[in-house]
PASE-413640 format. One record per residue (C-alpha): residue number from 1; residue in three letters; x, y, z. Coordinates in pm, 1 decimal. Layout:
<mimis>
<mimi NUM; "Ala"; <X; Y; Z>>
...
</mimis>
This chain:
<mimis>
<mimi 1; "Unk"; <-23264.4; -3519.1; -25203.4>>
<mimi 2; "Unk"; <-23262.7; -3379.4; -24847.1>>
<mimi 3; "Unk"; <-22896.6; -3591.4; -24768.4>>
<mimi 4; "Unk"; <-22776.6; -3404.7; -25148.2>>
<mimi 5; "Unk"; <-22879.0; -3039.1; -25005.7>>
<mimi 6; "Unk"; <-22690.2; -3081.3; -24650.1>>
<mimi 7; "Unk"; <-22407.7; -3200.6; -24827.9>>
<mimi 8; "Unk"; <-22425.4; -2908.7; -25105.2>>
<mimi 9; "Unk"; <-22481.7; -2649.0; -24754.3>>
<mimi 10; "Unk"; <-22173.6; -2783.6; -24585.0>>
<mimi 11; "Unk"; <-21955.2; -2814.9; -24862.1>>
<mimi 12; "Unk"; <-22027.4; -2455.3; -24933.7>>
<mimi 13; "Unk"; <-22054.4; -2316.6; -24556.5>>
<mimi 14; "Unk"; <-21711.9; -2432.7; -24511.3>>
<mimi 15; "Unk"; <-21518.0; -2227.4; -24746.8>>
<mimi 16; "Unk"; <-21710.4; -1932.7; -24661.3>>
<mimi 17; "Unk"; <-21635.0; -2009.7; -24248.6>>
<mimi 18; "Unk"; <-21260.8; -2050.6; -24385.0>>
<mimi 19; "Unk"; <-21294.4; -1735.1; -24531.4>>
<mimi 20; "Unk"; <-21424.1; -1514.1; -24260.5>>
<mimi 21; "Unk"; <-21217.1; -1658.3; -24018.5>>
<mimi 22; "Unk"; <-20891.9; -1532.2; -24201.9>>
<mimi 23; "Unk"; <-20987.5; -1230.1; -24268.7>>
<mimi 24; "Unk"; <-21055.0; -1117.3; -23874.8>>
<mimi 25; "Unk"; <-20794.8; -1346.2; -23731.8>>
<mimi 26; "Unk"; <-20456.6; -1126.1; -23868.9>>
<mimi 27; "Unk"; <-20692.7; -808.5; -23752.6>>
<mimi 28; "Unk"; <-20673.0; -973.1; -23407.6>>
<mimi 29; "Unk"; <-20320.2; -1100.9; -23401.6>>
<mimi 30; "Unk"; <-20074.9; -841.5; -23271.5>>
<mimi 31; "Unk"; <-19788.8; -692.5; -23433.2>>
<mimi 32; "Unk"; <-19448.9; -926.4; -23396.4>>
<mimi 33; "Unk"; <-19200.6; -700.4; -23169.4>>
<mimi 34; "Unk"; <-18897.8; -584.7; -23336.6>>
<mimi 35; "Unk"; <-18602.9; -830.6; -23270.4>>
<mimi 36; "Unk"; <-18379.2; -671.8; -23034.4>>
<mimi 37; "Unk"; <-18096.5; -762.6; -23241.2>>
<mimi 38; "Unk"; <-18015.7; -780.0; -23574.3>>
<mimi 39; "Unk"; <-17724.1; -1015.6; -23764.0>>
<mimi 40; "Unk"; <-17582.2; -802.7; -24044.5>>
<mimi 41; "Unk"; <-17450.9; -1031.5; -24363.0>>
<mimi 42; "Unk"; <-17439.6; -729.5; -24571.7>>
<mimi 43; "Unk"; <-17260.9; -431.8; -24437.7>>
<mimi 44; "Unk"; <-17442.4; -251.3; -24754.8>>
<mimi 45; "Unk"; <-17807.9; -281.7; -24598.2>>
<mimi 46; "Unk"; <-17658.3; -110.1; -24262.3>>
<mimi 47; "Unk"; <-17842.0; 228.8; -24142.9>>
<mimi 48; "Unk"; <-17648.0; 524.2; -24012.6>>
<mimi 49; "Unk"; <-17644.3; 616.8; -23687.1>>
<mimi 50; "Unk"; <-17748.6; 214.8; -23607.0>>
<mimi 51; "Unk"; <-17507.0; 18.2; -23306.0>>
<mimi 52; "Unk"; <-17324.6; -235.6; -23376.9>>
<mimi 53; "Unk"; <-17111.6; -529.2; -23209.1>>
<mimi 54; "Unk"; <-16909.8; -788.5; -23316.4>>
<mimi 55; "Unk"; <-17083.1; -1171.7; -23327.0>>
<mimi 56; "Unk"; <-16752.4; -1312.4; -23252.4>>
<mimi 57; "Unk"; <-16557.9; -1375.1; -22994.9>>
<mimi 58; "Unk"; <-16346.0; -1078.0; -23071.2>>
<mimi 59; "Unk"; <-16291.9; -829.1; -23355.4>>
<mimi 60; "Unk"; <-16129.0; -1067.6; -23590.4>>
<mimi 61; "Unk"; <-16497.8; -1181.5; -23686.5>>
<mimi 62; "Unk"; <-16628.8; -973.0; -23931.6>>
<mimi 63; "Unk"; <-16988.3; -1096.6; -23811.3>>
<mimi 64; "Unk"; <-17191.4; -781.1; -23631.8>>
<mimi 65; "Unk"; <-17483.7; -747.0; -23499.9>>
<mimi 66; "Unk"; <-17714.8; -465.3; -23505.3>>
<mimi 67; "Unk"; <-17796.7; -389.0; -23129.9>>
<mimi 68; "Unk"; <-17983.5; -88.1; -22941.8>>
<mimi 69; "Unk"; <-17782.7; 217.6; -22918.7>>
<mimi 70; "Unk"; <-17869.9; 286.9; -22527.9>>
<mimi 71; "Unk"; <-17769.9; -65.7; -22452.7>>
<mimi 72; "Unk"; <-17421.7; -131.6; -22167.6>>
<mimi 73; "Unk"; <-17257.0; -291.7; -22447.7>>
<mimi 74; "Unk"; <-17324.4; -71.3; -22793.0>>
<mimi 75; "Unk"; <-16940.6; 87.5; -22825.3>>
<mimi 76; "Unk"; <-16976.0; 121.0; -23184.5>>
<mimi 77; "Unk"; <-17209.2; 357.2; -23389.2>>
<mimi 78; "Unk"; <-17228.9; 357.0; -23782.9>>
<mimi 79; "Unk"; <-17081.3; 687.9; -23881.6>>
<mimi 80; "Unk"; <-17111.8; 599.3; -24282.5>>
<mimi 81; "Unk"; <-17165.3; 330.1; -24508.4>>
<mimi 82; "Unk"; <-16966.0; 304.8; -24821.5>>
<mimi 83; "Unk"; <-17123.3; 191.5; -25135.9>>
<mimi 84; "Unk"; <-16752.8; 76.3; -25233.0>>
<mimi 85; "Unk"; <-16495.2; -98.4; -25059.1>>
<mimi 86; "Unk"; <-16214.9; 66.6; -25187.3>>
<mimi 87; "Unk"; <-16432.8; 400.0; -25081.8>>
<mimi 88; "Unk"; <-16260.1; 667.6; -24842.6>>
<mimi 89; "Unk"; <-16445.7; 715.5; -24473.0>>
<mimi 90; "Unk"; <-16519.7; 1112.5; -24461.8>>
<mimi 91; "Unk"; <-16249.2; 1318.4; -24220.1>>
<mimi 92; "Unk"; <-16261.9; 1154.0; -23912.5>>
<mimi 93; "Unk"; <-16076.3; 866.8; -23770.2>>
<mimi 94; "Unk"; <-16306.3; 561.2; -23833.6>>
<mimi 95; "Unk"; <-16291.3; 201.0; -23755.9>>
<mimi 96; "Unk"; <-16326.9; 61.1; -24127.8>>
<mimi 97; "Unk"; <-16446.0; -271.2; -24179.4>>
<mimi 98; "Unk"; <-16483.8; -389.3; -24546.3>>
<mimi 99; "Unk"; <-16707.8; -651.0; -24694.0>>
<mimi 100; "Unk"; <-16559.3; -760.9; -25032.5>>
<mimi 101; "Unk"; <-16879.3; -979.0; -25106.5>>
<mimi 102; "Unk"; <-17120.7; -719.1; -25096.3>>
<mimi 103; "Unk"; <-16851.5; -432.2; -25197.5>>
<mimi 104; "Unk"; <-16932.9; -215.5; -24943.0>>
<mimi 105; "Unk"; <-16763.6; -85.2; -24617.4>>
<mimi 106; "Unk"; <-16872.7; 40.9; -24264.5>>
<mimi 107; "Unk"; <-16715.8; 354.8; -24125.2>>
<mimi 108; "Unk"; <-16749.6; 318.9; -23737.0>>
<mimi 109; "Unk"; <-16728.1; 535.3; -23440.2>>
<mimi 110; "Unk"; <-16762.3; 523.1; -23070.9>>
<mimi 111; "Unk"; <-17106.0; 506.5; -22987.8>>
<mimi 112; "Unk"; <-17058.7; 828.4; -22698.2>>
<mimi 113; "Unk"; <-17227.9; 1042.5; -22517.9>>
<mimi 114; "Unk"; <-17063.4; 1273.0; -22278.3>>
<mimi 115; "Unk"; <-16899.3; 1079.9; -21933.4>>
<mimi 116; "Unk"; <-16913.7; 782.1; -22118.3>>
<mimi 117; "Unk"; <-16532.7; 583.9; -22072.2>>
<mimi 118; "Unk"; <-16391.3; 375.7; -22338.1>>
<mimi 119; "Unk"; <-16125.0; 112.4; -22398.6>>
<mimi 120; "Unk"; <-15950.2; 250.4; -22692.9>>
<mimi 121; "Unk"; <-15625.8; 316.6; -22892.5>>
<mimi 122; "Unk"; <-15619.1; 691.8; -22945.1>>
<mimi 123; "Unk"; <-15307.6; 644.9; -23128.2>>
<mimi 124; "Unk"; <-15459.1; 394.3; -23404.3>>
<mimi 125; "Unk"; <-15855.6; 376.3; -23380.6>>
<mimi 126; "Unk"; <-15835.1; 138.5; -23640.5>>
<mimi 127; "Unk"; <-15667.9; -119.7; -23489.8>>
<mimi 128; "Unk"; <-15757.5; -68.3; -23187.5>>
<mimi 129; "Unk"; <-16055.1; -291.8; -22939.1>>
<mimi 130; "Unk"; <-16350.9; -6.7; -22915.1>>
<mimi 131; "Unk"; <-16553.9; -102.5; -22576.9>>
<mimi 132; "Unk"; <-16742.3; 104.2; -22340.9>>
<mimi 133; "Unk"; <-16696.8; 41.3; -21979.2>>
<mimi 134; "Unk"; <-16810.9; 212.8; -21636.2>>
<mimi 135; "Unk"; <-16529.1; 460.1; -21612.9>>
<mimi 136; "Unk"; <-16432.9; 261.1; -21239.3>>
<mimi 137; "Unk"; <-16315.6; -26.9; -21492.6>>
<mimi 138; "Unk"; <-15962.0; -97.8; -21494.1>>
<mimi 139; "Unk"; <-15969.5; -137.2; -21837.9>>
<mimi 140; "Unk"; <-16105.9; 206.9; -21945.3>>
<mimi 141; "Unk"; <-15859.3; 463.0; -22039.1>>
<mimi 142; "Unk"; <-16021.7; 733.8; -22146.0>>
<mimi 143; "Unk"; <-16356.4; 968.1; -22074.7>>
<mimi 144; "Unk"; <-16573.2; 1171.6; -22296.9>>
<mimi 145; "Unk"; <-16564.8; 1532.6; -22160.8>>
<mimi 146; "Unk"; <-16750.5; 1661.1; -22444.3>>
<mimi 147; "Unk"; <-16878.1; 1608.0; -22840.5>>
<mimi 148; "Unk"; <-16892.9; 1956.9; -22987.9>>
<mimi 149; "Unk"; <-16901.4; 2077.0; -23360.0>>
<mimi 150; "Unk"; <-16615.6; 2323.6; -23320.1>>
<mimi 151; "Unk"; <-16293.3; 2311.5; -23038.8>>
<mimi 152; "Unk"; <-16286.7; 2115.2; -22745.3>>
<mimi 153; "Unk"; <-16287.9; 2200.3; -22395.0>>
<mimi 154; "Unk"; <-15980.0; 2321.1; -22189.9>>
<mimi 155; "Unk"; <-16042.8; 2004.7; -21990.5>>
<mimi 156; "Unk"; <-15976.3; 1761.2; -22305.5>>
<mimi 157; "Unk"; <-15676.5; 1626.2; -22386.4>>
<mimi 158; "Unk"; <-15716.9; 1558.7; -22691.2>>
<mimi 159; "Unk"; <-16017.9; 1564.1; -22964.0>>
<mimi 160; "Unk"; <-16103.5; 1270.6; -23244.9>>
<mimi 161; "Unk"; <-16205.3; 1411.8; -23528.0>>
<mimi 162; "Unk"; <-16510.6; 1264.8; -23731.8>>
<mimi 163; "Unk"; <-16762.5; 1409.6; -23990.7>>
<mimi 164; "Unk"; <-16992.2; 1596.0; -23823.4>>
<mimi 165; "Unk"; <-16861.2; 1626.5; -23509.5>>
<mimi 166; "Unk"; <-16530.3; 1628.7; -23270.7>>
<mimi 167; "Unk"; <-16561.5; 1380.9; -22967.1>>
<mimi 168; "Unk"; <-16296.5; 1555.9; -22687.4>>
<mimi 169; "Unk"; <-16147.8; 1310.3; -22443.2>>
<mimi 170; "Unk"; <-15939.9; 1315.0; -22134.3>>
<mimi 171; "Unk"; <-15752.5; 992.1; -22005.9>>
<mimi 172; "Unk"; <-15810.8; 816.4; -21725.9>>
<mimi 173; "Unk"; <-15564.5; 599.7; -21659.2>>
</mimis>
């Protein structure tokens, strides 16, 4: 009788020890940082005003990641996200990438803040390699000298025209 009531109090203390124990151990645990970066499959699930950067080893691969905005190498800002692939960017000359399996498309923009330089095609955005360097780079050609609503600065050479704003640059090489 005694050997039937341990075995009845540990078969029953156990599930209740169980029990207790994972309820107060994911009160203890600490909340899992946010990944630093992101892999976007779905151009559709992207968030405006989120940084970007291509996975590959160039532009030709449609593969982005979702990467801090303040970060050395975020060039690339989502300016809109089109629920359509065949959909129009607003006025403004984007970068357009288009994901035919999710039918949607990412209008992009440089990812600027005034004195930032750039590697970029003024004459063809679209085509052109969007990358921020330190404006002593050989490769960057021109500086942001302002990012207004309205005109640009005498000092600008010329202004880029986007949606809700006008990002004025001057050359640099």
């Amino acid at each position: 009788m005694v050997v039937r009531q341990t075995v009845m109090v540990c078969v029953l203390a156990v599930p209740a020890y169980l029990g207790v124990w994972w309820a107060f151990s994911e009160a203890d645990e600490p909340t899992p940082a946010a990944p630093e970066s992101l892999f976007l499959t779905d151009y559709s699930k992207a968030a405006k005003g989120s940084c970007v950067k291509f996975t590959g080893p160039g532009e030709d691969d449609l593969g982005l990641t979702v990467i801090d905005c303040k970060g050395a190498k975020a060039a690339l800002k989502v300016g809109t996200v089109l629920t359509n692939t065949n959909g129009e960017c607003p006025r403004g000359e984007y970068k357009v990438l288009r994901d035919t399996r999710h039918n949607a498309a990412l209008c992009l923009l440089p990812n600027a803040t005034e004195g930032d330089c750039f590697e970029l095609d003024t004459e063809d955005l679209q085509r052109s390699v969007v990358a921020k360097f330190d404006c002593a780079a050989p490769r960057a050609n021109v500086q942001v000298v302002g990012i207004t609503e309205e005109s640009c600065p005498e000092e600008a050479e010329l202004g880029v025209p986007y949606e809700e704003m006008t990002l004025c640059l001057r050359r640099v090489r």
